[in-house]
N, C-alpha and C positions, 0 to 999 in steps of 0.2 A: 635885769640883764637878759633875760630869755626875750622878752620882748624886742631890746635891742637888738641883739643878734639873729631873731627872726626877721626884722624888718631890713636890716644891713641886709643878710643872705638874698632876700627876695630879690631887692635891688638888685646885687651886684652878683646876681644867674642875670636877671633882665639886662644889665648894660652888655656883662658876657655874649648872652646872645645874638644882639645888636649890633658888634661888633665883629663878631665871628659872619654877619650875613652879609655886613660892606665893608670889611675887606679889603675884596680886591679889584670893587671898583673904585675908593675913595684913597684908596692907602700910598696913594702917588700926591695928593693934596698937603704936600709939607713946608712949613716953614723952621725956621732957624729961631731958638730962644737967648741963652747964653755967648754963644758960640756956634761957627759952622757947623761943630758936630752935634748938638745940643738940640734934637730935632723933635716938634711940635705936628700933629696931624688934624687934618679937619675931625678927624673923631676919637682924638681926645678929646678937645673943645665940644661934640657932641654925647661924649659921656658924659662927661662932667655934667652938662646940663643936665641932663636926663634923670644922673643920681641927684643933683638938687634938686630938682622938680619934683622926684618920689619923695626924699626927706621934708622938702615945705609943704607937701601936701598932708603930708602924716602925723608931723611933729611940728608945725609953722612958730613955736617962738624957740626953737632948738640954732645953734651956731653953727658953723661949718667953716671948713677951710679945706681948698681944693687946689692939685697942683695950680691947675692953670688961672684959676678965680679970683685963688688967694681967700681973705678972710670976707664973709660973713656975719654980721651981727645980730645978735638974737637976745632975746629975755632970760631963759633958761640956764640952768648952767651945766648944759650939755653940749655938748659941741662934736660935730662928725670931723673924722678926718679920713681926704679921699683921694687920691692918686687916680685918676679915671684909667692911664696904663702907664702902668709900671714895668718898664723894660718897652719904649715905644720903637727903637731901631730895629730890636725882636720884631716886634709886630710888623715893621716897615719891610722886613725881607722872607716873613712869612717864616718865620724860627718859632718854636713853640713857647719859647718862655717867655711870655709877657702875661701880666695880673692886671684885674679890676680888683685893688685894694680898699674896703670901709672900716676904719676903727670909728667908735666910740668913746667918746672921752666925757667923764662926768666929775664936775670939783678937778681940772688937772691928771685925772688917773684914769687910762685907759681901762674898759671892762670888757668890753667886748669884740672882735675882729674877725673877719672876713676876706679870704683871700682868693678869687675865685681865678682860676688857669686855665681858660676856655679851652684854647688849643688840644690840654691835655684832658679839657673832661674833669677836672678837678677840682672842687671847693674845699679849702680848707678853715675851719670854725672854732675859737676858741673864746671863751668867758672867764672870766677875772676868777681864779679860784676852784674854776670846775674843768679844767683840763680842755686840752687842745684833739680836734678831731679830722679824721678824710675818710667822708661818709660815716660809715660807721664804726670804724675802727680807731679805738684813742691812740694820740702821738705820743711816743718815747721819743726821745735823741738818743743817741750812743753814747755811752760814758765808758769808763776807765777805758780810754785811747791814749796811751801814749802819742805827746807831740808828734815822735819820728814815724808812729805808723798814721798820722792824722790827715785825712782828705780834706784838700782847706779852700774855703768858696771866697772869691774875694771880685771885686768892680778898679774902674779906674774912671776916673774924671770928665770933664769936657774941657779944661784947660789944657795946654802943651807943659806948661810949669808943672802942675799939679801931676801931669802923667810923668814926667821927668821924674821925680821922686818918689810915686808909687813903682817906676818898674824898676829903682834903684831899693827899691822893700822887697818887689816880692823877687827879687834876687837873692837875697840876702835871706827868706822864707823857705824858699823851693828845695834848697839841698837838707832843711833839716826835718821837712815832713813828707808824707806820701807822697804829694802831690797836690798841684793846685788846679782849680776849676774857675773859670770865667762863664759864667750865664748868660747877665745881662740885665737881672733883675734882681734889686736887692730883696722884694717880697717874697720871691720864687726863691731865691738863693735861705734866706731865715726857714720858709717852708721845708725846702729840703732836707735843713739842719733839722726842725721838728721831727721829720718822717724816717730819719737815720738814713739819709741820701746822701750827707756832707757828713763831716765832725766838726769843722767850723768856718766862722766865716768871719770876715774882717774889711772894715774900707773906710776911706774919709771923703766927704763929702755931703752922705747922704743925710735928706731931708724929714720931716716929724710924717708927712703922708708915704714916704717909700719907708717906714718901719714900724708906726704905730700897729698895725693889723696883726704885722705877719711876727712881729718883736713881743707879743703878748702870744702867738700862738708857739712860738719859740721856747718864753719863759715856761706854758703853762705846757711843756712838754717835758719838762727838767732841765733846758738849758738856761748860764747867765749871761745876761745882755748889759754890757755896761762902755764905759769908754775906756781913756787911759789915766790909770794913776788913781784911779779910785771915783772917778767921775762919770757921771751921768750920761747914755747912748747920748747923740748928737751930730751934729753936723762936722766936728772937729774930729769926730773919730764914731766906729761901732766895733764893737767884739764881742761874739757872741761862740760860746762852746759851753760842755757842760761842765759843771766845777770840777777843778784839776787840768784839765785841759784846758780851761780859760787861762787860769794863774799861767801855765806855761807857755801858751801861744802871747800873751801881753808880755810877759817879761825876755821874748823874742821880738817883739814889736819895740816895748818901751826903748832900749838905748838907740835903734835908730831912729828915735826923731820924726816920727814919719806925719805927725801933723804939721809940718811943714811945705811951703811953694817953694820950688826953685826961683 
């Protein structure tokens, strides 16, 4: 695992870098993925590359799966997984919170992850077991938070349906916790929870590269990450706070409904 996560880290300071120096001459280079709002940069497509080129140079029968790439096939039974930026609208109007995300995944199970937040100067590093870090100080979450005092980090979609029903949720959220926070990046938004920045966070939509990294650096900080009803993080839902707070922020989620489109 220390190997992994030293090679993840190296990478993804180098795409960090890279991308924090074009900027803002390339950062108008956009097309449309999803959806009008669903927006793709010439350098994410140049991250991306750049983290598979480090990883096939280093590890060439290793898998990988990259937002923009998609799947890789490989002999090993390791597989990266990469989000080249995570939170790219952020990056699009020069907002700090956008990530260069690398998880590891070996047999299925995430060990290792990397979450690097150029903007702010910030790596966060965590391995399966051996706790979650920034720089050199290990990450707690905040725990015993009551729901009604709970700072709560949550996203919204790139469909109109799908936003239709998250802002018919977090209506129904806002009057019974502190407050709620929109980022822009699910990576950065998990991170936060690690570092006791949020007490939780919550959304549907997101993908296995916007949470493998930052969802193991989360866990191994004392929060739980799971979905709704007892099931597994995914694309149908995430919720992550530290136990107690989870149980109570889900069973304020669960009767609305909210893996639901209009």
């Amino acid at each position: 695992m220390t190997d992994y996560l030293s090679l993840a880290e190296d990478i993804a300071r180098e795409a960090g870098e890279m991308l924090l120096a074009k900027r803002p001459t390339m950062s108008r280079q956009v097309e449309t993925k999803s959806s009008p709002t669903d927006v793709v940069t010439a350098l994410d497509t140049a991250s991306e590359q750049l983290i598979r080129e480090r990883v096939r140079a280093a590890r060439p029968g290793d898998r990988f799966l990259g937002e923009e790439g998609g799947e890789a096939p490989g002999e090993s039974e390791v597989r990266w997984i990469v989000d080249p930026i995570d939170g790219t609208v952020n990056f699009l109007y020069g907002l700090p919170d956008w990530a260069v995300s690398i998880a590891v995944e070996v047999k299925g199970e995430v060990v290792a992850g990397v979450v690097n937040v150029p903007a702010r100067g910030e790596v966060y590093t965590a391995a399966l077991g051996r706790g979650a870090w920034l720089g050199g100080e290990r990450l707690r979450c905040n725990t015993g938070v009551p729901l009604a005092q709970a700072l709560v980090a949550t996203g919204f979609g790139y469909f109109a349906g799908r936003r239709e029903v998250q802002g018919e949720v977090v209506a129904k959220v806002l009057p019974r916790v502190r407050d709620i926070r929109r980022g822009g990046s699910c990576a950065v938004d998990l991170c936060s929870l690690a570092a006791g920045r949020v007490d939780a966070y919550y959304e549907r939509g997101i993908n296995p590269w916007d949470y493998a990294a930052a969802g193991l650096i989360a866990v191994e900080a004392g929060a739980r990450l799971g979905g709704l009803h007892g099931r597994p993080v995914g694309p149908s839902y995430a919720l992550c706070a530290a136990p107690g707070l989870f149980e109570e922020l889900h069973d304020l989620l669960a009767p609305l409904d909210p893996e639901r489109d209009a």
